[in-house]
C-alpha positions as a Python dict, from the first residue, in 0.01 Angstrom:
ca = {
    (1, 'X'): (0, 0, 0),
    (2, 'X'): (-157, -287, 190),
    (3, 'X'): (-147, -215, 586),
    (4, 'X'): (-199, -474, 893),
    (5, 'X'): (-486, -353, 1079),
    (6, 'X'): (-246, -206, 1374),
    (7, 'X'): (-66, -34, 1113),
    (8, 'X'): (-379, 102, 1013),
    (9, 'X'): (-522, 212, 1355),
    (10, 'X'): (-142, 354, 1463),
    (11, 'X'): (-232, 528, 1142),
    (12, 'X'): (-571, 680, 1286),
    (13, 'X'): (-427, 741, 1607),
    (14, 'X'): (-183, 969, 1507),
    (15, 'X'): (-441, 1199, 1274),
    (16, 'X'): (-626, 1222, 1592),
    (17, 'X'): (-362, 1374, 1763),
    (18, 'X'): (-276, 1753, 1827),
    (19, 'X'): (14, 1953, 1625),
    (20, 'X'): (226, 1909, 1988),
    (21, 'X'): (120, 1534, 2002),
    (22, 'X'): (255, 1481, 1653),
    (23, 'X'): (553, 1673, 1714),
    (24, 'X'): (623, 1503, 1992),
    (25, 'X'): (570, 1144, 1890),
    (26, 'X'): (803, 1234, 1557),
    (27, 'X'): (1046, 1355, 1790),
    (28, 'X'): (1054, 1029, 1957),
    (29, 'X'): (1080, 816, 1665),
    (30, 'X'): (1370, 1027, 1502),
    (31, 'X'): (1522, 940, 1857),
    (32, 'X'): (1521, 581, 1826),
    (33, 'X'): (1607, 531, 1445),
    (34, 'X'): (1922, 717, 1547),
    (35, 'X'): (1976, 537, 1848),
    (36, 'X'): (1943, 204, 1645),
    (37, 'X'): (2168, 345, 1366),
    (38, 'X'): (2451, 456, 1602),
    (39, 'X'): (2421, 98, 1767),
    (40, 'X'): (2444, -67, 1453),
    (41, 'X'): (2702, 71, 1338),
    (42, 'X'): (2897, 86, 1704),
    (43, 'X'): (2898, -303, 1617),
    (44, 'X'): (2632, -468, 1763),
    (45, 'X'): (2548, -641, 1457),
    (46, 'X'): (2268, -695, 1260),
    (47, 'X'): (1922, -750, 1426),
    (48, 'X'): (1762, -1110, 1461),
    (49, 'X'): (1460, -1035, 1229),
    (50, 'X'): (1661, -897, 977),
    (51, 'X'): (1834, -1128, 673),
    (52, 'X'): (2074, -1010, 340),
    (53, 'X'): (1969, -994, 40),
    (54, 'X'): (2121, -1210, -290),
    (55, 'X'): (2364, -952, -421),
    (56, 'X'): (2303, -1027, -776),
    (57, 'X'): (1957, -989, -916),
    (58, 'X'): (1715, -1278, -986),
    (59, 'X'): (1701, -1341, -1381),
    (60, 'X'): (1317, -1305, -1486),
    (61, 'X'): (1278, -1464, -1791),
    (62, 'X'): (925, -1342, -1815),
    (63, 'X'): (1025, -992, -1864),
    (64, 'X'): (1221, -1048, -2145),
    (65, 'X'): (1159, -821, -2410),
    (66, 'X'): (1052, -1017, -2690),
    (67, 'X'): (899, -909, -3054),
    (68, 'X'): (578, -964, -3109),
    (69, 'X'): (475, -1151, -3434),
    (70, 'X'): (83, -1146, -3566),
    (71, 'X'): (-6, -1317, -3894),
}
């Protein structure tokens, strides 16, 4: 998995930290994944940053399964 460099220090950070620190911290960011879930779906809409997907999948012809033929 390739990390930014603050994703990699927020990484260090929290190893540093205590057993309390760490439960504290997950505490906190349970918190706000349900606080942006309940506002989501209390219909704020969809956040700036975020965009849909295509809802069929993208044809990749170089995946193909193909036999192979040697001489």
């Amino acid at each position: 998995m390739d990390l930014r460099i603050d994703e990699q220090l927020l990484l260090a950070d929290f190893r540093r930290l205590d057993p309390a620190g760490k439960k504290e911290l997950s505490d906190y960011a349970a918190f706000l994944v349900k606080k942006s879930r309940a506002s989501l779906s209390a219909g704020e809409g969809q956040p700036e940053n975020r965009c849909r997907l295509a809802a069929q999948p993208e044809e990749r012809p170089e995946a193909a399964k193909e036999p192979i033929f040697t001489e």
